[in-house]
TITIMI-482546 format. One record per residue (C-alpha): x, y, z; residue in one letter. Coordinates in pm, whole numbers, padded with zeros to 5 digits, always signed. Each point is the difference from the previous one (the first is absolute). Example, Ala and Ser with C-alpha at 12.3 -4.5 7.8 and 13.67 -1.06 7.14 Angstrom:
2
+01230-00450+00780A/+00137+00344-00066S/
end
This chain:
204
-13582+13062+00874X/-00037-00003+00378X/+00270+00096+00197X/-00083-00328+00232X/-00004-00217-00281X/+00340+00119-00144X/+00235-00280-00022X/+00297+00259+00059X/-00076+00050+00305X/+00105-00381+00104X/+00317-00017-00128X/+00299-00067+00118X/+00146+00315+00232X/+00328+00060-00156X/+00242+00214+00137X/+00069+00337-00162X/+00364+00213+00078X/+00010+00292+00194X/+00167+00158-00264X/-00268-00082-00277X/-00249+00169+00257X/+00155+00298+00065X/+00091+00035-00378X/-00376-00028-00112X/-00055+00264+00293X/+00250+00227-00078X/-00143+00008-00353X/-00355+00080+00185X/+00139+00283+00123X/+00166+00171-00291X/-00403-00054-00148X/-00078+00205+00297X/+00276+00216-00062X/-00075+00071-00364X/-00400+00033+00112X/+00009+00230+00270X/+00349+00151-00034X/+00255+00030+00227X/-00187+00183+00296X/+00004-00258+00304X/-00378+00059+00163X/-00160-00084-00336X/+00245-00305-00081X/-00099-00148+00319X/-00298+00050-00001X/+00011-00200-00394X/+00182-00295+00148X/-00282-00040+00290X/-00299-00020-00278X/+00229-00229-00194X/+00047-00215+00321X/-00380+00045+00077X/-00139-00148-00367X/+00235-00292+00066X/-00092-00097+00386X/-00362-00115-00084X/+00141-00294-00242X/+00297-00086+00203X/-00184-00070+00297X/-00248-00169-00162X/+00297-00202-00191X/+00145-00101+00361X/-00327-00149+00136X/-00031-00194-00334X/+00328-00129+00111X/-00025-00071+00318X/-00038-00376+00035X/-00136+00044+00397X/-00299+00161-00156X/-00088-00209-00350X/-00293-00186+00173X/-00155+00264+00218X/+00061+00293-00233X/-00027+00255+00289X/+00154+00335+00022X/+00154+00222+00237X/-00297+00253+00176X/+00168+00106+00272X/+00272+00257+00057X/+00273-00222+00106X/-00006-00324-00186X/-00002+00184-00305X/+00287+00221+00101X/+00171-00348+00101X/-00125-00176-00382X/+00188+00347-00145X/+00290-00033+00141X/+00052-00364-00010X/-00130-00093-00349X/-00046+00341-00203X/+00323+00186+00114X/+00216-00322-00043X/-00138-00078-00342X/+00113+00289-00124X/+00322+00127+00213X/+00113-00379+00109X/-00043+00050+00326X/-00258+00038+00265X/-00069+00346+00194X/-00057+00039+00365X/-00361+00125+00164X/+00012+00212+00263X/-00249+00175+00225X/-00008+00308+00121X/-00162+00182+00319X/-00215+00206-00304X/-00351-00228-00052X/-00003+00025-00371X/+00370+00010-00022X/+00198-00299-00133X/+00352-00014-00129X/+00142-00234-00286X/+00355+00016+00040X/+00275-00157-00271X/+00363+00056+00151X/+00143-00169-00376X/-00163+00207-00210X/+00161-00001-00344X/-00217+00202-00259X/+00192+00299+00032X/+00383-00205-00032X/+00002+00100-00345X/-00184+00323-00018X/+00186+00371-00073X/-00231+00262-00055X/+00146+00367-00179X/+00006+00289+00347X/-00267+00255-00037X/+00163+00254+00207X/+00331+00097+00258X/-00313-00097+00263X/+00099-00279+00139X/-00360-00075+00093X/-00102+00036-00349X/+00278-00208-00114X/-00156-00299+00134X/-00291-00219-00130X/-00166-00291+00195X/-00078-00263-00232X/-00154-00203+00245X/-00322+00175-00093X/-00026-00294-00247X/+00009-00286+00271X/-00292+00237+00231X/-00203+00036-00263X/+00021-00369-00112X/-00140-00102+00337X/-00260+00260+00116X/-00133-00099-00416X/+00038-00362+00147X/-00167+00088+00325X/-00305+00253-00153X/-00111-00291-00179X/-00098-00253+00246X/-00224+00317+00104X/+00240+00152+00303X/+00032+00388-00089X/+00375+00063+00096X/+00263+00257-00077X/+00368-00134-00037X/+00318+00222-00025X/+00364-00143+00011X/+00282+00123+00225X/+00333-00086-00071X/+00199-00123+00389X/+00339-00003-00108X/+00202+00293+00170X/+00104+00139-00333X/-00266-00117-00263X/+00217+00149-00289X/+00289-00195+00035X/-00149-00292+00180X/-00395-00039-00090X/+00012-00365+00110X/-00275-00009+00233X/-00404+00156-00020X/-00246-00005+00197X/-00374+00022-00159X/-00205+00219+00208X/-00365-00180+00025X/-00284+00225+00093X/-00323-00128+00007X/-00344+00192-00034X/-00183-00036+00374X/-00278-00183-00132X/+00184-00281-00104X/+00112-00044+00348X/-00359+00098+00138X/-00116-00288-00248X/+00235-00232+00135X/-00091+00036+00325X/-00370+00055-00048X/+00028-00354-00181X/+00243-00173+00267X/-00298+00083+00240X/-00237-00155-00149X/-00132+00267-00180X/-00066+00060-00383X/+00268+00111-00245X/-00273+00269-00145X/-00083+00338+00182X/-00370+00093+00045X/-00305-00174-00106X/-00166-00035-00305X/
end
């Protein structure tokens, strides 16, 4: 079946509790956990491809359900309407809330900041060392990879990392910031095409 023909994707929005969300997470990352072990580099970098084989469908999922766009059916081609779409239907369908855009003085650099974020509320993951440094794991590589999966597949090469903003992330990891960094030739495109110009490079 077609994913624009699924009757699913209509139905009522219902609202799901934080602590349902976090508790299906938390069990995400003890998969990760038992996967990859307890080293911190390779468990991030296993909750970013499990956010990146789920942005694809979500976004999709959020355009389905966006009622402004039933008739016209168009999507999101430039850099930041889709950033906005993200954060305003994709982020708050799955963390109840909306995240903030931001620009930066960087050209391919875009921030997605969430200052309520609440995946980590009930996580508690074993120390691997004394370190400190080691100690601590940023499982906000789930929510980066979820959106540069999102973003790759509207055909936008990007990069995304997550920093945590709080001033101590390990007893307060309330608030992330998802670092957005786009290839240059989707902003070359964008501009090419704002001009007047084609979308494709060269001639055939």
């Amino acid at each position: 079946m077609l994913a624009a023909n699924a009757d699913f994707a209509y139905l009522p929005k219902g609202k799901v509790s934080q602590a349902s969300v976090a508790h299906l997470f938390s069990e995400m990352v003890c998969y990760a956990v038992r996967r990859q072990g307890p080293d911190n580099e390779h468990l991030e970098s296993k909750l970013h491809k499990m956010g990146a084989s789920m942005g694809p469908g979500l976004l999709e999922l959020t355009y389905m359900r966006d009622t402004s766009r039933n008739m016209s059916r168009k999507r999101d081609y430039k850099v930041l309407p889709l950033l906005y779409h993200i954060a305003t239907y994709l982020w708050k369908a799955l963390f109840g809330h909306e995240a903030e855009v931001l620009t930066t003085d960087q050209e391919c650099e875009f921030y997605l900041a969430d200052k309520q974020w609440i995946l980590n509320k009930f996580i508690s993951l074993p120390p691997v060392s004394d370190d400190s440094d080691d100690n601590f794991v940023n499982c906000a590589a789930f929510a980066a990879g979820l959106i540069e999966g999102a973003i790759n597949a509207v055909g936008m090469q990007c990069k995304c990392t997550a920093a945590y903003t709080s001033e101590d992330p390990e007893t307060d990891p309330m608030a992330i910031t998802i670092i957005v960094d786009f290839d240059r030739s989707v902003i070359d495109r964008q501009k090419r095409v704002g001009a007047g110009g084609s979308a494709l490079v060269g001639t055939i």
